[in-house]
N, C-alpha and C positions, 0 to 999 in steps of 0.2 A: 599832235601831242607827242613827247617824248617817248622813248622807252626804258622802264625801269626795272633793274633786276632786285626781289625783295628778301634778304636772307633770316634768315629766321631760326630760333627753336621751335621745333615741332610743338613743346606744351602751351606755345601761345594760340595754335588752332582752340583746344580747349579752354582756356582763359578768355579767350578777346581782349590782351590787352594790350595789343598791337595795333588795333583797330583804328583805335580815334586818331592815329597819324598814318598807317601805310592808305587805308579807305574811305575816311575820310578828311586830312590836311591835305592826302596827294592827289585827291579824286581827279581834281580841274586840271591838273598838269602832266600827268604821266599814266599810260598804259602798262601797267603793273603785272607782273611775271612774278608768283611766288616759288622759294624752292624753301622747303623745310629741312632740319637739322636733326635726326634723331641720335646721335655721339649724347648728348647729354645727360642719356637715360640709358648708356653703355649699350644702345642698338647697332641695327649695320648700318656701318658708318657711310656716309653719302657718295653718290657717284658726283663727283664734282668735276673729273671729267669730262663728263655729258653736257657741260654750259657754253655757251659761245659768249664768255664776255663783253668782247670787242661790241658784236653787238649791239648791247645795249649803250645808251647815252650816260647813266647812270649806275649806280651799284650801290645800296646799300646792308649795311654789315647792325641789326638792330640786337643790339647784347648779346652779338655773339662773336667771335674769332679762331675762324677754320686753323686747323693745324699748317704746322710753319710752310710744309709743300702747297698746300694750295695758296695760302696767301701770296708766295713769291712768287705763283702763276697767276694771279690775277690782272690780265692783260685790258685793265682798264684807267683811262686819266682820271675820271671822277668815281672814286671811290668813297662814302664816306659811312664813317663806322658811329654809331649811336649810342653809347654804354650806357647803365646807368648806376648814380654811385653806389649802391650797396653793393654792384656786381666787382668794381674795381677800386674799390676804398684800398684794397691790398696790395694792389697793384706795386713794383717795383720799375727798374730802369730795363730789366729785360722785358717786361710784357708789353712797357708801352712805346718802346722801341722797334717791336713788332708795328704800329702802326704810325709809325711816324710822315709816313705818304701819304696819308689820306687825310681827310678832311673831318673833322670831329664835331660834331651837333650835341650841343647837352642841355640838360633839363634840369643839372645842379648849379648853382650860384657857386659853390663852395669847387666843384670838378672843373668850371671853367675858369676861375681865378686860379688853379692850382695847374691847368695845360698850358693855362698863357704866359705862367709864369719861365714855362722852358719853349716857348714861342712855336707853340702847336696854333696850328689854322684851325681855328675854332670859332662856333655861334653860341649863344645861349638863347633858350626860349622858355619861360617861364606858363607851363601848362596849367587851366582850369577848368574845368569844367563847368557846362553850362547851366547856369541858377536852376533851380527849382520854386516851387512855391513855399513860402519862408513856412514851416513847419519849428513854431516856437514855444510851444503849446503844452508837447508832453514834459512833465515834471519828476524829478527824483526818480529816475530809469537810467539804466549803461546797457550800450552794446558793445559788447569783445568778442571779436574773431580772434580765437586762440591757434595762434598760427605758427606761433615759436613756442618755447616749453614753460621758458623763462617768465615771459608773461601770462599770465594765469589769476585765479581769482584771486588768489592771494594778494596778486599787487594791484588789484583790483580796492579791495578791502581797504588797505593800507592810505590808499590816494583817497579816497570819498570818506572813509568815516563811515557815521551814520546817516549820511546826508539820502542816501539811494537806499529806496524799498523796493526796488525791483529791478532784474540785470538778468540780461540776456545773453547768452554764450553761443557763438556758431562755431561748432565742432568739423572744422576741416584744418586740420595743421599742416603745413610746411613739411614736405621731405625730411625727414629723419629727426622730426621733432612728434613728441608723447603729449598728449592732454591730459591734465592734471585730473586724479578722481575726486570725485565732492561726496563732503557727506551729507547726508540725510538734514542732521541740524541748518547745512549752508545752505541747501535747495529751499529749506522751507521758510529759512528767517529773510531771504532775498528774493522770492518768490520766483526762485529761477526756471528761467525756460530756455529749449535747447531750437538747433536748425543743425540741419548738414547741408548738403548742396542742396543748391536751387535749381529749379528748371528753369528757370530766365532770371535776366537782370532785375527786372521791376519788383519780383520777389525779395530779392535780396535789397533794396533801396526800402520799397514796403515796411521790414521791419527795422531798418535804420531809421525811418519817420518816427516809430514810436516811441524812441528813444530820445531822451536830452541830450546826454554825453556818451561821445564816440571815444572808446580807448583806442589808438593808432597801435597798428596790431603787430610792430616791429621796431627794434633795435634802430636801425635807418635805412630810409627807401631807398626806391630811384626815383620814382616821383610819388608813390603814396596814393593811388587812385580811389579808393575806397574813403580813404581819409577828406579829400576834396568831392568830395561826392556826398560826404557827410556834411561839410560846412555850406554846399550849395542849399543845403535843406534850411541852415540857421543852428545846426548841431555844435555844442561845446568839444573839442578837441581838446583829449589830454594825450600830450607825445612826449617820448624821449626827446631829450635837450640835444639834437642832433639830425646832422643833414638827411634828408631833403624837409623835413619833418619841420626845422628851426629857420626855416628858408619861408615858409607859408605863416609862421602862426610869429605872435611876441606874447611872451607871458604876460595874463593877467590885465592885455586888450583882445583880443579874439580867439583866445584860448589857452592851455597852459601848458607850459613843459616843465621838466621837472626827469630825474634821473631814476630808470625803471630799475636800476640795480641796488638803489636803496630808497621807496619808493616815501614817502610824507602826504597826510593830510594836507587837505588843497580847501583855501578859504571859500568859499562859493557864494558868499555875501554880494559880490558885482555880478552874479553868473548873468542873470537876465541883458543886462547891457556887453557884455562878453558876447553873448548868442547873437546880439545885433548886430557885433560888429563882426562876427564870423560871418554872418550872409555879406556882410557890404562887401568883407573882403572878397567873396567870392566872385559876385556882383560887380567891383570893377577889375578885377584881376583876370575875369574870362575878357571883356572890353579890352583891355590891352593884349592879350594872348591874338585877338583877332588883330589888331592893329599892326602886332609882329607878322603878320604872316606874310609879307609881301620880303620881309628883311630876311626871313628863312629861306623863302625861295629861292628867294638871289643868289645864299650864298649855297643853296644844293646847284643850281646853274654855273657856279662862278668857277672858275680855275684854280688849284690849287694854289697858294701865294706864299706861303712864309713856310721858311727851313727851321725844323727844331734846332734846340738847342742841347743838344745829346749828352755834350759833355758836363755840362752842369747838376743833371741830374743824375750821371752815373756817379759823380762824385757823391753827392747828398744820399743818394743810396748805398752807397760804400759806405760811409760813416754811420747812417743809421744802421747799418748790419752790423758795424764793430756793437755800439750801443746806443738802445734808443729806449724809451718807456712810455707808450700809449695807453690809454683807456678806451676800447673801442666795442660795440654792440654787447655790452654786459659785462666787460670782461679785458682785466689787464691785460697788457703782452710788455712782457721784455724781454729784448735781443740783445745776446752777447756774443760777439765774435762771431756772427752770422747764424746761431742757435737761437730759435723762440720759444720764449717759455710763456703761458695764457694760464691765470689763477684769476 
C-alpha cells in the first residue's frame, strides 16, 4: 500500500467529519499519516518543518491551505487539495492561484464547473451516505440545529405555518454565531425541546428519526452531512436554494428549497410522497457514490495533467472587483472599485 500524508484542521478530530473519506474511502489504499492544523483557532502554529514530504506518494491538503512558505516548500508531485464550497465560495484569482499545481477533488457540482472552467485538474464525486431504515412515520415535527444566528425559529415559523406541533432545537452554534432566545409562549405552543452535544453519533441521528422535517442548518455547505443523513432516514428537507444544498434536493420532488433570507409558507399537501422520494434519492445516490470510487482513485494515483488558465480568471476577477453584485449566505455584497459593501 501506498503512503499518505493527511492535512487537516485540528477541529475535525472533534467533528469526525473527515472520517467517511481519510478512514474509510482510503482505508484499502493508503497507509495514512495524519498531521493536524491548529492556526485556525489562532493556536501555535505547526511545525511543518518536521515533515519529510518527499516521502510520502501522496499528500493531501482537506479544507485547508498552510501559509504561502509552506506551500512553496511542499516538495511533493501529487499534491491534492479538497476544499469545500462554503469554505472558498469567496475565493478570488489570488487564493486559487495559490493552488494551481495541485490536483483538486470536489464534492460541489457548482465548484467543479466553475475550476474547469479556468482548466484546473479536477474530479468531482458526488457523496451519500449509507440508507438507513426508511423512518417515514413521525408527523408534523422539525428538527433545527441552530448553527448560524440567521436561521432560528423564527424562520422556522415562517416556512411551516401551522402545519408542525412539535420542533426540536439542538443548541450548538457555529463560531461566533448567538442562539436566538424563545419565549415561554413559543416553547409551549410548539412543544419545544432542546439537545446540546451528544456523546456519539447514534444519539444525534436518534432524534433526527423523530422528526419529519429536517431544517438544513446553513446558508451553503460543502457537502451538508447531517442534512444527508437526514434524507437516508426518508426526512423532508427544507434548504436554502443554494450550493451544496441545491445539488442534492429539486423543489417540491424530494424536498424543498426556498430562500432562508425571506423565508414563505411551504405547501406540504405532496409531503408524504416528497419523503419517498428523499429515501430513493438517497438509496441510489450512495449506489453511484460507490460506483465512483474506483474514478476517484485513479485520479488521487494519476499525474498531474492540465495547466490553469490564470489569465482568464485574473481578468474576471479584476472586473468583478471594479463592480460586481451578489447575493450570497443571507446577505448582499457589492463591490466597487475593489471595496465590499454586505447589507
Amino acid at each position: 500500500m501506498k503512503n499518505l500524508l493527511w492535512i487537516d484542521h485540528s477541529y475535525h478530530k472533534k467533528t469526525n467529519s473527515s472520517n467517511f473519506f481519510a478512514k474509510e474511502f482510503l482505508k484499502d489504499y493508503f497507509v495514512i499519516d495524519f498531521f493536524f492544523d491548529e492556526s485556525w483557532k489562532k493556536g501555535q502554529k505547526p511545525n511543518y518543518s518536521s515533515i519529510d514530504f518527499e516521502k510520502y506518494d501522496t499528500v493531501i491538503l482537506w479544507q485547508i491551505l498552510p501559509d504561502d512558505f509552506v506551500l512553496n516548500n511542499i516538495k511533493n508531485k501529487n499534491v491534492i487539495f479538497i476544499p469545500m464550497y462554503d469554505g472558498v465560495k469567496d475565493w478570488g484569482f489570488k487564493k486559487w492561484k495559490k493552488v494551481k499545481d495541485f490536483k483538486i477533488l470536489c464534492f460541489s457540482k457548482y465548484l467543479y464547473d466553475y475550476l474547469n472552467g479556468y482548466n484546473f485538474d479536477t474530479e468531482y464525486i458526488k457523496y451519500y451516505t449509507k440508507p438507513q431504515e426508511y423512518c417515514g412515520n413521525c408527523k408534523k415535527s422539525v428538527f433545527l440545529w441552530q448553527r448560524v444566528s440567521k436561521i432560528n425559529l423564527n424562520t422556522v415559523k415562517k416556512l411551516v405555518g401551522n402545519y408542525v406541533d412539535k420542533i426540536h432545537i439542538h443548541k450548538v452554534a457555529d463560531p461566533t454565531h448567538k442562539e436566538l432566545s424563545l419565549s415561554k409562549n413559543d416553547i409551549e405552543k410548539y412543544n419545544i425541546t432542546f439537545t446540546n452535544w451528544f456523546d456519539n453519533q447514534d444519539e444525534f441521528l436518534d432524534v433526527i428519526k423523530n422528526s419529519e422535517i429536517f431544517i438544513a442548518p446553513r446558508f451553503t455547505e460543502g457537502i451538508g452531512m447531517p442534512l444527508l443523513e437526514a434524507m437516508a432516514m426518508g426526512k423532508v428537507i427544507i434548504a436554502n436554494n443554494a450550493p451544496t444544498m441545491n445539488e442534492y434536493i429539486q423543489n417540491g420532488v424530494n424536498g424543498y428549497l426556498c430562500d432562508f433570507r425571506h423565508p414563505k409558507k411551504i405547501d406540504f399537501s405532496d409531503i408524504e410522497q416528497v419523503k419517498q422520494n428523499a429515501y430513493k434519492s438517497s438509496v441510489e445516490g450512495y449506489e453511484n457514490f460507490l460506483n465512483n470510487k474506483k474514478r476517484v482513485i485513479d485520479f488521487i494515483f494519476k499525474n498531474k495533467e492540465k495547466n490553469t488558465n490564470l489569465f482568464s480568471m485574473a481578468l474576471k476577477s479584476f472586473f468583478s472587483g471594479i463592480c460586481s453584485f451578489k447575493y450570497k449566505d443571507g446577505n448582499y455584497k457589492l463591490s466597487l472599485f475593489f471595496i465590499s459593501f454586505k447589507f
